[in-house]
Short mmCIF file of the C-alpha atoms (twelve columns), coordinates in Angstrom:
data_MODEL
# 
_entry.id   MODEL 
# 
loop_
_atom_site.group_PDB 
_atom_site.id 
_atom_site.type_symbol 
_atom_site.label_atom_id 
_atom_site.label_alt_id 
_atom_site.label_comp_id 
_atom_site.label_asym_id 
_atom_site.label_seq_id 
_atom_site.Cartn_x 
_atom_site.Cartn_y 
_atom_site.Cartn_z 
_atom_site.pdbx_PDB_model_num 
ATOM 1   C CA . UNK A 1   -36.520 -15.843 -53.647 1 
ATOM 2   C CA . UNK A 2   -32.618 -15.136 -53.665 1 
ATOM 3   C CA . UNK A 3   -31.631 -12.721 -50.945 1 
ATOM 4   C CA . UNK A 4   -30.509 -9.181  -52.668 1 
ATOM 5   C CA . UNK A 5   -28.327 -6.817  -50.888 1 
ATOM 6   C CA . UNK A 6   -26.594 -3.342  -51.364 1 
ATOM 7   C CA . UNK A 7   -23.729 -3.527  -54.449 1 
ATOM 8   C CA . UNK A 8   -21.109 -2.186  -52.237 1 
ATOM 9   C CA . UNK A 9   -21.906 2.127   -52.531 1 
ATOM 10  C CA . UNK A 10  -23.451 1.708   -55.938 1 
ATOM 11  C CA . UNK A 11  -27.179 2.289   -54.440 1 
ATOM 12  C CA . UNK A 12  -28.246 -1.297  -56.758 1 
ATOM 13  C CA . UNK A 13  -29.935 -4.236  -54.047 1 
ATOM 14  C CA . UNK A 14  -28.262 -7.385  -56.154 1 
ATOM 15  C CA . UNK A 15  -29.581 -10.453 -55.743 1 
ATOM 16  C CA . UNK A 16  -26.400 -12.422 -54.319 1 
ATOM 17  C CA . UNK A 17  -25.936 -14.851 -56.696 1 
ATOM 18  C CA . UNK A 18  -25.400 -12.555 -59.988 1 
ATOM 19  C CA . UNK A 19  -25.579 -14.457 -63.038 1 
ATOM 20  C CA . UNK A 20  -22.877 -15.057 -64.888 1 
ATOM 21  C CA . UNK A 21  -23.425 -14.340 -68.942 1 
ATOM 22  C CA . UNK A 22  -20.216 -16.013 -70.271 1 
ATOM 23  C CA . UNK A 23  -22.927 -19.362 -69.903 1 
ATOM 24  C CA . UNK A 24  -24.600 -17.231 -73.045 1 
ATOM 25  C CA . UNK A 25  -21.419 -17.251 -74.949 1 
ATOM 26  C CA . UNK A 26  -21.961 -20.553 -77.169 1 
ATOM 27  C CA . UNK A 27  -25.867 -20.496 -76.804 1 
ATOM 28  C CA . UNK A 28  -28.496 -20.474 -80.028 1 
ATOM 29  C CA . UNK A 29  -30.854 -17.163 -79.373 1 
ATOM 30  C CA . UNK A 30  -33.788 -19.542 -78.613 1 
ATOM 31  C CA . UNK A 31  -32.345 -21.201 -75.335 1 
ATOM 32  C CA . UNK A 32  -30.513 -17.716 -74.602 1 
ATOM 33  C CA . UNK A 33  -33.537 -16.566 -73.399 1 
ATOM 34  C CA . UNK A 34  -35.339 -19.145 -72.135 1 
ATOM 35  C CA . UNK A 35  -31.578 -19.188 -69.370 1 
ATOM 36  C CA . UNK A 36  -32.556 -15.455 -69.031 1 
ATOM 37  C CA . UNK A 37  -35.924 -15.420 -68.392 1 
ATOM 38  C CA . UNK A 38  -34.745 -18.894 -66.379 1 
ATOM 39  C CA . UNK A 39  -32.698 -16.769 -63.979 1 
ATOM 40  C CA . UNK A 40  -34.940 -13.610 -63.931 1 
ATOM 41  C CA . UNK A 41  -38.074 -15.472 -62.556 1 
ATOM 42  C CA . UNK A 42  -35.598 -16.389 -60.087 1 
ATOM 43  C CA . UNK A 43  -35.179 -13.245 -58.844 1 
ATOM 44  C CA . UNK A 44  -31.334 -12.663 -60.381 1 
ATOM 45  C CA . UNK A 45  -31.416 -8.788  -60.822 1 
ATOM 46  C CA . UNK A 46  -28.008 -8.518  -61.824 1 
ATOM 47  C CA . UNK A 47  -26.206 -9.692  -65.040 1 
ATOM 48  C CA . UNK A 48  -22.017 -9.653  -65.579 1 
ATOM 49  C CA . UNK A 49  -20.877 -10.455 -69.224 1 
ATOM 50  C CA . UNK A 50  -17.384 -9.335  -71.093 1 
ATOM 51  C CA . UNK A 51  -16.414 -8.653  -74.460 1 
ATOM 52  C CA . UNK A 52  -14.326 -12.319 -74.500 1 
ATOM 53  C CA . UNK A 53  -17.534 -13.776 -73.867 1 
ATOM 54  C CA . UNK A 54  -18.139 -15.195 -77.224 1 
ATOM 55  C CA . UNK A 55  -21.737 -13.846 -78.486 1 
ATOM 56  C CA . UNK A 56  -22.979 -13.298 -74.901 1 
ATOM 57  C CA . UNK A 57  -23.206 -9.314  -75.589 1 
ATOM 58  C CA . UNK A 58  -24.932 -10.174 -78.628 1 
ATOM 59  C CA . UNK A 59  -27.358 -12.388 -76.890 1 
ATOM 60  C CA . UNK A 60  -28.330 -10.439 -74.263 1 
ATOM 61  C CA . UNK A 61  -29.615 -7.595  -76.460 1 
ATOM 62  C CA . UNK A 62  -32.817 -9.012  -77.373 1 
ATOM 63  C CA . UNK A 63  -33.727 -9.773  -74.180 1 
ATOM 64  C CA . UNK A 64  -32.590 -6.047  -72.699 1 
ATOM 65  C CA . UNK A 65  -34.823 -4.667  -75.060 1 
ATOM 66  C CA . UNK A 66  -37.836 -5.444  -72.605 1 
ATOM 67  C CA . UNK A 67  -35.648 -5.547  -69.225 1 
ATOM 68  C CA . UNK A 68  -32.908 -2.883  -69.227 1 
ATOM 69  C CA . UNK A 69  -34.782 -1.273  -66.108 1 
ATOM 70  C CA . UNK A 70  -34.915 -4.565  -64.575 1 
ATOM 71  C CA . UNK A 71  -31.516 -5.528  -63.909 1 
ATOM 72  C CA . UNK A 72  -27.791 -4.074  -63.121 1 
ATOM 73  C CA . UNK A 73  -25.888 -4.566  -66.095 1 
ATOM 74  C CA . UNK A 74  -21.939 -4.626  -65.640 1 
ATOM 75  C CA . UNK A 75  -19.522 -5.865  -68.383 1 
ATOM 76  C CA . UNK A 76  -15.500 -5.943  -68.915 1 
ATOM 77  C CA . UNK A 77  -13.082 -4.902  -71.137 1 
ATOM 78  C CA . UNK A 78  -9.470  -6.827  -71.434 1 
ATOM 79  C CA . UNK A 79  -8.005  -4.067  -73.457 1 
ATOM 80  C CA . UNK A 80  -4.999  -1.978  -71.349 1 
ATOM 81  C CA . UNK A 81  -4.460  0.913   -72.901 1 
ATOM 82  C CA . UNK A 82  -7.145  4.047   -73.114 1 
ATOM 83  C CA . UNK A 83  -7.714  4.061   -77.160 1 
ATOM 84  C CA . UNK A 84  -8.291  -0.115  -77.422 1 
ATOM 85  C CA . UNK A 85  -10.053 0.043   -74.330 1 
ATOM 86  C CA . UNK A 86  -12.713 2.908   -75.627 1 
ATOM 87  C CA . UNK A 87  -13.291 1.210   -78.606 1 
ATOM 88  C CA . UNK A 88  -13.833 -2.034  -77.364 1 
ATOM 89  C CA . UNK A 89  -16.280 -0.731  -74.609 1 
ATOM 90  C CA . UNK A 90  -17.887 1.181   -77.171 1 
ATOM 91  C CA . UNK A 91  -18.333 -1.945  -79.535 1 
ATOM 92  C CA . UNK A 92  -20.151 -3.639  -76.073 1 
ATOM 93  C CA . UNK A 93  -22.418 -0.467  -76.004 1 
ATOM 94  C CA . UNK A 94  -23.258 -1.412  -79.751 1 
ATOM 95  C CA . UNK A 95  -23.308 -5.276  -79.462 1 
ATOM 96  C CA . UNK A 96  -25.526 -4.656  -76.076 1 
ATOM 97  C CA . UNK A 97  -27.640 -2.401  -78.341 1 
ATOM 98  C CA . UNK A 98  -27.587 0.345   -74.938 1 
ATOM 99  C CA . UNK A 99  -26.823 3.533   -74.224 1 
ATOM 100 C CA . UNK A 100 -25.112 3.066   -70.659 1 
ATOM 101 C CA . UNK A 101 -24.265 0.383   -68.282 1 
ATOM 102 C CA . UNK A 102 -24.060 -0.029  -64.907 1 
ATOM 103 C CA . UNK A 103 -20.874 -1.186  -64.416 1 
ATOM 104 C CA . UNK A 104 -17.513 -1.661  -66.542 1 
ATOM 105 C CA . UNK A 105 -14.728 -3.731  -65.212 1 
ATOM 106 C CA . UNK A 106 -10.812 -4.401  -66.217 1 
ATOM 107 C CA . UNK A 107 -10.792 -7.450  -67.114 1 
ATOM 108 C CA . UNK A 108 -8.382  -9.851  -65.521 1 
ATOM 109 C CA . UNK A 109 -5.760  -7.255  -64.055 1 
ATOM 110 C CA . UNK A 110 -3.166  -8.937  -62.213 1 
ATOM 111 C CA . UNK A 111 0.251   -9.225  -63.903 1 
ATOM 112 C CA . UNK A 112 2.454   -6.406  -62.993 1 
ATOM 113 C CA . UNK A 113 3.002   -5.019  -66.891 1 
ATOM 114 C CA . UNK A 114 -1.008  -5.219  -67.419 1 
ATOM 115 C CA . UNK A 115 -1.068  -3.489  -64.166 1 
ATOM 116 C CA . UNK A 116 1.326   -0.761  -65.135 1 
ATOM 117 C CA . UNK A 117 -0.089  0.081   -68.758 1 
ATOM 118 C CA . UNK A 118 -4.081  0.196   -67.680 1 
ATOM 119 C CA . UNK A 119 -3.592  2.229   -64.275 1 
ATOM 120 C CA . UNK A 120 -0.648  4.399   -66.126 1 
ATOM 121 C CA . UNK A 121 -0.860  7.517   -68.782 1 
ATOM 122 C CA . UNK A 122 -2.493  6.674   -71.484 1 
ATOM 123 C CA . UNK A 123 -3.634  3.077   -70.025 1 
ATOM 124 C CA . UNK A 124 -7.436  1.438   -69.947 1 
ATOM 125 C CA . UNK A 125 -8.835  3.183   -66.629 1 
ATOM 126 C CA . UNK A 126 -8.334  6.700   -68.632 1 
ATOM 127 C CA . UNK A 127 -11.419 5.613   -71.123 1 
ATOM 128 C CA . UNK A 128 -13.296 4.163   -68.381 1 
ATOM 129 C CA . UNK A 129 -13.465 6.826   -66.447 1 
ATOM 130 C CA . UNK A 130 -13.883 9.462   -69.821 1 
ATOM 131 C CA . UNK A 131 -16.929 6.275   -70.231 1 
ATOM 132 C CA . UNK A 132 -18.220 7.400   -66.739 1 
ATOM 133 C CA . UNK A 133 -17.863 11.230  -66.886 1 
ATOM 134 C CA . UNK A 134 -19.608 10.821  -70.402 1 
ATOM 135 C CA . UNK A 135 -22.565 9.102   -68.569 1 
ATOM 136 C CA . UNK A 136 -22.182 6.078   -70.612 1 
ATOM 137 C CA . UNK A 137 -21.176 3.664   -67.545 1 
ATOM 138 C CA . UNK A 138 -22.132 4.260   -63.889 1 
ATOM 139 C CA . UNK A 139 -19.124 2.341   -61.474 1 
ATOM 140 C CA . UNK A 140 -16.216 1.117   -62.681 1 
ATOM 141 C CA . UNK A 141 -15.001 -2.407  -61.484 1 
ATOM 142 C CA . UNK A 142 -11.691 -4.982  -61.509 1 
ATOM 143 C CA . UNK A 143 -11.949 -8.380  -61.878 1 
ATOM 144 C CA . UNK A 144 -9.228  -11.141 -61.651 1 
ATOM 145 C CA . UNK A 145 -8.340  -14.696 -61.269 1 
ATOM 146 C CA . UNK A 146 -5.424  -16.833 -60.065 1 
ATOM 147 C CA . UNK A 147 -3.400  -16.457 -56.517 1 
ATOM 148 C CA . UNK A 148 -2.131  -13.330 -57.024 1 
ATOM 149 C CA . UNK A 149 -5.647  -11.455 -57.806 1 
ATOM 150 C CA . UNK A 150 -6.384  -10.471 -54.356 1 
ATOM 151 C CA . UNK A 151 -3.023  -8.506  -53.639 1 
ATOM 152 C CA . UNK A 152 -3.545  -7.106  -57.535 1 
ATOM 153 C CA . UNK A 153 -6.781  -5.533  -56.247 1 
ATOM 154 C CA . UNK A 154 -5.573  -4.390  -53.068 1 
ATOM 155 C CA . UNK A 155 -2.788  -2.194  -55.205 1 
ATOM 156 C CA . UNK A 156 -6.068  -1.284  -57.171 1 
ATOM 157 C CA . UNK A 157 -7.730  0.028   -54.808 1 
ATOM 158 C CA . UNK A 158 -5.226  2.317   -53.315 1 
ATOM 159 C CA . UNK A 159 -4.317  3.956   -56.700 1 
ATOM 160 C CA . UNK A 160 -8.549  4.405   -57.772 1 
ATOM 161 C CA . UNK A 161 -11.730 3.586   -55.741 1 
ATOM 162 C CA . UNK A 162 -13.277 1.008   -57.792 1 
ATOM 163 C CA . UNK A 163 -16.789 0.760   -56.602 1 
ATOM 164 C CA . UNK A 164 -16.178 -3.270  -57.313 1 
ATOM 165 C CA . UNK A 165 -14.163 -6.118  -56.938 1 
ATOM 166 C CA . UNK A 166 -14.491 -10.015 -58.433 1 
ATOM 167 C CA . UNK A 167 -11.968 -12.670 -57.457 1 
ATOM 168 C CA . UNK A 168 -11.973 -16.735 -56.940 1 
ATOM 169 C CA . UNK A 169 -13.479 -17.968 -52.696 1 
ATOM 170 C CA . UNK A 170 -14.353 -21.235 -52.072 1 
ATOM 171 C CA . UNK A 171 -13.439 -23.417 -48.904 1 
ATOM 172 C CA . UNK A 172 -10.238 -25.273 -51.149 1 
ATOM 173 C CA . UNK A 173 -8.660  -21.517 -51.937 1 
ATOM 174 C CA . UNK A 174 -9.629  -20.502 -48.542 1 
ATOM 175 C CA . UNK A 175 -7.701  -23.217 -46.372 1 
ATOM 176 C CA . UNK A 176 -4.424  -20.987 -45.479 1 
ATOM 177 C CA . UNK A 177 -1.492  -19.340 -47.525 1 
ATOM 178 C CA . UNK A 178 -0.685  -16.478 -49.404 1 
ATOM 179 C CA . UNK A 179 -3.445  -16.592 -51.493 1 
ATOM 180 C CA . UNK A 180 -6.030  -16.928 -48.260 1 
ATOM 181 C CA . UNK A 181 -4.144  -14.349 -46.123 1 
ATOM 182 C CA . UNK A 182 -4.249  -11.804 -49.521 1 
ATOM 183 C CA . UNK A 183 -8.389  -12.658 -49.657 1 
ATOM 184 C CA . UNK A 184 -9.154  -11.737 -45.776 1 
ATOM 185 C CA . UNK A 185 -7.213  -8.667  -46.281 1 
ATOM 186 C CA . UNK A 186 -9.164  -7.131  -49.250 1 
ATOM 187 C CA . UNK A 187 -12.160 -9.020  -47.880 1 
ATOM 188 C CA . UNK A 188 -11.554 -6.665  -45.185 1 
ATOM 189 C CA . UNK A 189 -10.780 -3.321  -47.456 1 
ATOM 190 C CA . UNK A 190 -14.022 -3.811  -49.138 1 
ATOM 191 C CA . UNK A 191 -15.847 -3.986  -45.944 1 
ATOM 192 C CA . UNK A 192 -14.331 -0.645  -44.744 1 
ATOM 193 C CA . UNK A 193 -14.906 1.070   -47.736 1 
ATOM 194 C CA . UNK A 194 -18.057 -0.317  -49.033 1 
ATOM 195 C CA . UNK A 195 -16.780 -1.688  -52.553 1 
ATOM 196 C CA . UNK A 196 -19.201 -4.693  -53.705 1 
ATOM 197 C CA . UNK A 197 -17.395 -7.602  -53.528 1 
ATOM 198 C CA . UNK A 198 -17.710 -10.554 -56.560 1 
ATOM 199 C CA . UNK A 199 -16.566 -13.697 -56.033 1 
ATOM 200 C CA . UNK A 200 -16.120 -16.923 -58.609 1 
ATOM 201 C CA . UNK A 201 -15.305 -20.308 -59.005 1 
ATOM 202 C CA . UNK A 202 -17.801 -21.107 -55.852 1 
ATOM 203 C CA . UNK A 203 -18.783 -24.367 -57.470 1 
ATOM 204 C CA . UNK A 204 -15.530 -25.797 -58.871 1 
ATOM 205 C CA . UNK A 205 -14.305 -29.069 -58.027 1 
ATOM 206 C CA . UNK A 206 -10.815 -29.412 -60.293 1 
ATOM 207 C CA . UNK A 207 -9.101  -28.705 -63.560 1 
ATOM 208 C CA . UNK A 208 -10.527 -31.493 -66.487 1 
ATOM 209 C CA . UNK A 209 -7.825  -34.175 -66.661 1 
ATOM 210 C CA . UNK A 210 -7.663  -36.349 -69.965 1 
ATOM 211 C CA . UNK A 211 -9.779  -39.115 -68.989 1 
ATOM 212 C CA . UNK A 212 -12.779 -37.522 -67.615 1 
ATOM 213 C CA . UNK A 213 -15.521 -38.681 -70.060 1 
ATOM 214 C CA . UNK A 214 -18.185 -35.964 -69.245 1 
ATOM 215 C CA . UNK A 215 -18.996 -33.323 -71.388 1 
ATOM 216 C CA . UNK A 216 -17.786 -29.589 -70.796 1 
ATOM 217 C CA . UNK A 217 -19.684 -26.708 -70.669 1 
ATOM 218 C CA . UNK A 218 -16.938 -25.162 -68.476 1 
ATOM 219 C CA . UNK A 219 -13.110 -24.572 -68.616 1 
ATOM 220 C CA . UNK A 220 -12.931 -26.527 -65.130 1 
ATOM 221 C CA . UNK A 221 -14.867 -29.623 -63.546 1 
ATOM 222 C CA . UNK A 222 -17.957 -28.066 -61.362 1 
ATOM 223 C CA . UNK A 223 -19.297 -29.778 -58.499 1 
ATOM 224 C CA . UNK A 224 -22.722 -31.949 -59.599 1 
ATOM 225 C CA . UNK A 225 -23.362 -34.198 -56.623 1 
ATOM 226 C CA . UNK A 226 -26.898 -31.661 -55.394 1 
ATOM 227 C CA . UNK A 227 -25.690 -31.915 -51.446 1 
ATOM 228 C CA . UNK A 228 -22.551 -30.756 -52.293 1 
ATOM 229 C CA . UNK A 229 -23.149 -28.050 -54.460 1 
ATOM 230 C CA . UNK A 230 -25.432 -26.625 -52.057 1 
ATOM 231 C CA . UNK A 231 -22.913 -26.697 -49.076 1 
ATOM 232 C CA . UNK A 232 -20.513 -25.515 -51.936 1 
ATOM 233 C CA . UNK A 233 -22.822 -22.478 -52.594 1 
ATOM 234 C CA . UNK A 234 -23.825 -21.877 -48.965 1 
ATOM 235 C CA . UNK A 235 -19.894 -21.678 -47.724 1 
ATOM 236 C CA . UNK A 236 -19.919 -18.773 -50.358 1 
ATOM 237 C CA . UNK A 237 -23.088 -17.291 -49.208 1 
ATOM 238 C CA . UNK A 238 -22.834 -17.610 -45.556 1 
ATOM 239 C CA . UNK A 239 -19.650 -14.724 -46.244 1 
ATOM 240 C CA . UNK A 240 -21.552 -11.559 -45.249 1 
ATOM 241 C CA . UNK A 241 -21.419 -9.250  -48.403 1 
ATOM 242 C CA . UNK A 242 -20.121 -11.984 -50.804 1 
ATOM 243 C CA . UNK A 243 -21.805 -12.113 -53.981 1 
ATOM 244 C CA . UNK A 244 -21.620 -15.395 -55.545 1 
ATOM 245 C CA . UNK A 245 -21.623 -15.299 -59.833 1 
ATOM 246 C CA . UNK A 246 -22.655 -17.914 -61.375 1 
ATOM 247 C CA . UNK A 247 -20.902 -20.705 -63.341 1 
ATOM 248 C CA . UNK A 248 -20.575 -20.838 -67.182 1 
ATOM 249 C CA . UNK A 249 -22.505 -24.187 -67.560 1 
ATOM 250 C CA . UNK A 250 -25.778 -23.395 -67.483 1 
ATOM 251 C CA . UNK A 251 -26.771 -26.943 -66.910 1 
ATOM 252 C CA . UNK A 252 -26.202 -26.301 -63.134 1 
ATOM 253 C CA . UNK A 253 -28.158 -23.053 -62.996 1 
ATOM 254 C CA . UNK A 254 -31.234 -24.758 -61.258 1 
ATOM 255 C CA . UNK A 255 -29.438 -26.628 -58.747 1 
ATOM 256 C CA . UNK A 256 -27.634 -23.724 -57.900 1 
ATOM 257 C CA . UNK A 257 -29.947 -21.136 -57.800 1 
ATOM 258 C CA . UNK A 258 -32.196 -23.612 -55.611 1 
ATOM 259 C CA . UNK A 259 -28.611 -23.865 -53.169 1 
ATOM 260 C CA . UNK A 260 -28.871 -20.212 -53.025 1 
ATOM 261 C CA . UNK A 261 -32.540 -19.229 -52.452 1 
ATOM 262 C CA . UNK A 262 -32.081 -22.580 -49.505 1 
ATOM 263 C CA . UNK A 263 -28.726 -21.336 -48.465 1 
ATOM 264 C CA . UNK A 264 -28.828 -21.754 -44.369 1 
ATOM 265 C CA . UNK A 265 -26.879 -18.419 -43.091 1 
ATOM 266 C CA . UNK A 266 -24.405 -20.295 -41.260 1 
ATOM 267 C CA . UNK A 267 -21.681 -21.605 -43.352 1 
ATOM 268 C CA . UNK A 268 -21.193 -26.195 -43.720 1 
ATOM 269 C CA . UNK A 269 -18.412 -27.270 -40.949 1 
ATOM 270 C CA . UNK A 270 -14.976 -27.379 -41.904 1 
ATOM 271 C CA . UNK A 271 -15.588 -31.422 -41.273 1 
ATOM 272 C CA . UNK A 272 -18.538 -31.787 -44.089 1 
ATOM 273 C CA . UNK A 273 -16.396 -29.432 -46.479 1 
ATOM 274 C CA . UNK A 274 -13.338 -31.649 -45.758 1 
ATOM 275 C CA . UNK A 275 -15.442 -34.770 -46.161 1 
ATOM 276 C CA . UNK A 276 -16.802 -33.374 -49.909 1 
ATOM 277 C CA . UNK A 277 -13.416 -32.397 -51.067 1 
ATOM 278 C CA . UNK A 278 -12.191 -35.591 -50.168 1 
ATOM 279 C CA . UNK A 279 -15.188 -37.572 -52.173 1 
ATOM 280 C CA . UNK A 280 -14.947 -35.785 -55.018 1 
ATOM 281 C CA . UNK A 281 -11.320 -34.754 -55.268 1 
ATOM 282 C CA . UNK A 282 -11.304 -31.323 -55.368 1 
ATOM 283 C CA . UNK A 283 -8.679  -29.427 -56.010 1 
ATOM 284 C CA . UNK A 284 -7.684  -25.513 -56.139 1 
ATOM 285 C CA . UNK A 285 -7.880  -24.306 -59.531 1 
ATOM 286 C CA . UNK A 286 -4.834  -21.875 -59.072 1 
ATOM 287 C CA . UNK A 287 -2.061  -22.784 -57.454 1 
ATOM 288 C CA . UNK A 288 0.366   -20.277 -57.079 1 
ATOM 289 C CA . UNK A 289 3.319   -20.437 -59.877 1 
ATOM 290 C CA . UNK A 290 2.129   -23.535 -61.075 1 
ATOM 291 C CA . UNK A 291 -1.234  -22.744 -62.140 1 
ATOM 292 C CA . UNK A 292 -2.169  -19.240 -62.085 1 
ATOM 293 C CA . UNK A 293 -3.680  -18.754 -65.145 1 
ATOM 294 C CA . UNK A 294 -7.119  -20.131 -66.790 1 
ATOM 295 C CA . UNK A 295 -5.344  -22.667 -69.234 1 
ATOM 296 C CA . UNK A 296 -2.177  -23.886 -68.370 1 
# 
């Protein structure tokens, strides 16, 4: 069985690897929750969606029906200002068919005029917290990607105390630089105060190129080779606190959910992570002001 541990202060043991419901986003209902019950019988007790996640909300709410209790339900909102924000977290309530979740996270807040508009007067964080004084969410996250995402949440964190964090860590983004340095620093924030700590993008190898002839089921190249995925999922794991969410292609749920259940506590050497970049050509996703967004 996957390990679970305390979600940061929130008083929820999550199993570590927290599955990650944009994979539900393109499904047909049938195979939506044959992945769910999939990842439950695994011992995943903790499910992150968003409203960008295609029919994901929708998909989900069949299956809730029967195990709301049973897992921690978080989703996001990429709206910035209090009135779009409300609604759209309300239309997840709906879509979700519940009354309250667990946890609701700004989506993606990183650029400074996102920033400025959802943590200002009038911005996003005003309707989440009206959510959670309402008793209609219970934490309230912030989620990111890219190089800058790490010093976003630090200036997140000292303006509200987000029970929750989620940003990119595997051993390519983790090898030195601003982006590293920024990681270790709210890696150590989080610690300190106790605020769960998500991270992504533990399994990707590159950005697709134009001649790779495999199909996609995610916006970036994962790792398939099974020996490297698992030292892959262990270098994520053997973090203390980490939690690792899964990837959108659901094809590599089993592989990696066996990686984490297997996951040794000590993390691969630097030597075998060096030799599987080098085999498989892995690259950072985000590269600071080059490639800091998803799709560019």
């Amino acid at each position: 069985m996957i390990e679970k541990i305390p979600f940061g202060r929130t008083g929820h043991s999550s199993s570590r690897v927290i599955f990650g419901a944009a994979a539900l986003g393109g499904m047909k209902p049938e195979r939506a929750i044959a992945t769910l019950e999939m990842v439950f019988a695994a011992g995943l007790n903790h499910i992150d969606t968003a409203a960008s996640y295609g029919e994901s909300e929708l998909r989900l709410a069949p299956w809730l029906k029967e195990h709301r209790k049973d897992v921690f339900l978080a989703t996001k909102t990429g709206e910035r200002t209090r009135e779009a924000a409300w609604s759209q977290f309300n239309r997840s309530l709906e879509r979700l068919e519940v009354d309250q979740v667990d946890l609701i996270q700004m989506h993606n807040l990183v650029k400074d005029d996102d920033w400025t508009t959802a943590m200002g007067k009038g911005g996003a964080l005003e309707a989440l917290v009206r959510a959670k004084e309402e008793g209609l969410v219970r934490f309230i996250g912030v989620t990111g990607h890219g190089t800058y995402v790490a010093a976003a949440h630090i200036r997140s964190l000292e303006e509200y105390p987000f029970d929750s964090v989620l940003c990119p860590y595997n051993f390519t983004m983790n090898q030195g630089g601003p982006y590293a340095d920024d990681f270790e620093q709210l890696y150590e924030i989080c610690r300190q105060r106790d605020v769960a700590m998500q991270t992504i993008k533990a399994v990707a190898a590159r950005r697709w190129r134009d001649d790779d002839k495999e199909k996609r089921f995610s916006w970036y190249r994962p790792i398939r080779d099974e020996q490297m995925l698992e030292r892959a999922v262990a270098y994520t794991l053997s973090r203390p606190g980490l939690f690792l969410n899964s990837t959108s292609d659901a094809t590599l749920l089993p592989a990696l959910m066996k990686a984490a259940e297997n996951a040794p506590k000590e993390a691969p050497s630097n030597e075998q992570m060096r030799a599987d970049t080098e085999a498989l050509g892995i690259e950072p996703l985000f590269v600071r002001d080059q490639t800091d967004d998803v799709f560019n």
